[in-house]
C-alpha positions as MATLAB code, in Angstrom:
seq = 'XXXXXXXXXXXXXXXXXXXXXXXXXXXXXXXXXXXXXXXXXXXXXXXXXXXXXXXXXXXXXXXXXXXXXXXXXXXXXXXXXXXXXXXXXXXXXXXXXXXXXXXXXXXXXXXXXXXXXXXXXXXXXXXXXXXXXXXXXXXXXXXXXXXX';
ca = [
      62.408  111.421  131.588;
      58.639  110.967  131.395;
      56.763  109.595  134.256;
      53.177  108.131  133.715;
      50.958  106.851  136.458;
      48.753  104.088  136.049;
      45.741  103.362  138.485;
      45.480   99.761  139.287;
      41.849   98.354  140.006;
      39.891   95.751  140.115;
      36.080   94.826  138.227;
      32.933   97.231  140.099;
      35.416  100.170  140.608;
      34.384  103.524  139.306;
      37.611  104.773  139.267;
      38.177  102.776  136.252;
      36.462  104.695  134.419;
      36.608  108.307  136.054;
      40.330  107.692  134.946;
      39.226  106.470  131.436;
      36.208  108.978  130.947;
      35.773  111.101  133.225;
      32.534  109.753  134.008;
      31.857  108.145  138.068;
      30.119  104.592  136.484;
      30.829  100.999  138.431;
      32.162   98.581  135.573;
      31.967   94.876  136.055;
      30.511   92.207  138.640;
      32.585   93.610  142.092;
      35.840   91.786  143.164;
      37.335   89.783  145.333;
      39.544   92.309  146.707;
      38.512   94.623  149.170;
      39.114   98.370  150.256;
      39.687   99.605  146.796;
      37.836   99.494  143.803;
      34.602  101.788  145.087;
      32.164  104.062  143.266;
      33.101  107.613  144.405;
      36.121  109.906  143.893;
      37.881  110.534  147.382;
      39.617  113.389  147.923;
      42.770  112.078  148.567;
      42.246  110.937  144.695;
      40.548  113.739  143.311;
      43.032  115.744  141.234;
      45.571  113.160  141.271;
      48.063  112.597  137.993;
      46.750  109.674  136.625;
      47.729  109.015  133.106;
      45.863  105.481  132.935;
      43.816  103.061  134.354;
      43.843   99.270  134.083;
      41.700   96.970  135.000;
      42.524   93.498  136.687;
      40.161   90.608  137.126;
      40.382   88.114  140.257;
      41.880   84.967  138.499;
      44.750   87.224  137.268;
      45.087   88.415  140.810;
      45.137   85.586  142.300;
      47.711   84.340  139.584;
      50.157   87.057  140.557;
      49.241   86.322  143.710;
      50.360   82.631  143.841;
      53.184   83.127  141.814;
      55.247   85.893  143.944;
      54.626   83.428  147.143;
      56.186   80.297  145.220;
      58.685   82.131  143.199;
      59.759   84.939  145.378;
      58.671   84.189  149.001;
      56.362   87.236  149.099;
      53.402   86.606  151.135;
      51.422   89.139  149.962;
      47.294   90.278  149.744;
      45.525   90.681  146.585;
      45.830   94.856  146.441;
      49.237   94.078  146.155;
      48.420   90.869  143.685;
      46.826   93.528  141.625;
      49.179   96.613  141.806;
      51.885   93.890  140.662;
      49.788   92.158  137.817;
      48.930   96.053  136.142;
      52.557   96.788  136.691;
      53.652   93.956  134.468;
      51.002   94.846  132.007;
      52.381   98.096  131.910;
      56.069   96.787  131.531;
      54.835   94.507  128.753;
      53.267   97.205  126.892;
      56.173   99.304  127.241;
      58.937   97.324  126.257;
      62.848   97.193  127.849;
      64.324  100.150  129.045;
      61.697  101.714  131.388;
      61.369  101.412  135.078;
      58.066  100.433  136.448;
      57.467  101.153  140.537;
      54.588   99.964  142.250;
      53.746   99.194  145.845;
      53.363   96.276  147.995;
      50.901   97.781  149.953;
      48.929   94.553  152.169;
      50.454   91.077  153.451;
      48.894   87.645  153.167;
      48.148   87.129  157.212;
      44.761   88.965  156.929;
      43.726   86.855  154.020;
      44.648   83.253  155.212;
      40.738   82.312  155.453;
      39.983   83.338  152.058;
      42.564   84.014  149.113;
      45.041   81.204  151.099;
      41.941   78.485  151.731;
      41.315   76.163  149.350;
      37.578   76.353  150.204;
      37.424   79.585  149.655;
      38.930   79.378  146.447;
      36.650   76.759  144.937;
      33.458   78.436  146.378;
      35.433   81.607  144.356;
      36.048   79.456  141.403;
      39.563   80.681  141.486;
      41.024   77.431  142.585;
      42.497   77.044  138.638;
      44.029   80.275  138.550;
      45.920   79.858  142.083;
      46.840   76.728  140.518;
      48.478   78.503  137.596;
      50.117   80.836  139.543;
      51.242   78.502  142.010;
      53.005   76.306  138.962;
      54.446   79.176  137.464;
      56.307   80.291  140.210;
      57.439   76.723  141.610;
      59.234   76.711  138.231;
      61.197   80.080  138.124;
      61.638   79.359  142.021;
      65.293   80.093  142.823;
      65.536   76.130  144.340;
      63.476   75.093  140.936;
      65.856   77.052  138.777;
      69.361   75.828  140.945;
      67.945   72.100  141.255;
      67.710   72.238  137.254;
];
């Protein structure tokens, strides 16, 4: 079986496109999302197998986001919002019959004053695409689906 690995990360990371092109170069306006996503190669990353990299912008992230807390219960932080949102990319662009693994790798608590405060997410302008989120996964909820 073939394994690829895909690195997930958001707009302003240079690891983007070190994956991409080789080349250590900050692409977009920064993120949201903190602790990954930075301009130098680490050396817990340098020489890693990655076959890919894809980029996620905030409103997607906070899509995926909003959407695993109303349809799966998963209170989760946007590194995980974006590790889930490459990996369906990644199943989409792959078709049925592969397996795609990612990780769940930071919870919601520490993010309750900004990606879970309505403030926030105005002053973000991400209020439509929590919105979105939120409405898809109210309606693929298990209760939405068994009250249908």
């Amino acid at each position: 079986a073939d394994l690829r690995t895909v690195l997930a990360d958001p707009p302003g990371s240079a690891l983007y496109e070190y994956v991409r092109n080789g080349e250590i170069k900050s692409t977009g306006k920064g993120s949201i999302t903190e602790g990954i996503g930075i301009a130098r190669v680490t050396d817990n990353f340098n020489g890693a197998p990655v076959d890919s990299a894809v980029h996620v912008e905030d409103p997607e992230t906070v899509a995926t986001v909003y959407r695993l807390l109303y349809e799966e219960g998963l209170f989760l932080g946007s590194t995980s919002g974006i590790n889930v949102a490459a990996a369906v990319r990644v199943a989409r662009e792959l078709g049925p019959g592969h397996t795609i693994v990612t990780i769940l790798c930071d919870g919601g608590a520490k993010y309750v004053s900004r990606l879970y405060n309505r403030a926030w997410l105005v002053e973000k302008n991400l209020l439509d695409a929590a919105e979105e989120g939120r409405r898809a996964g109210a309606s693929r909820a298990p209760a939405a689906a068994a009250a249908s």
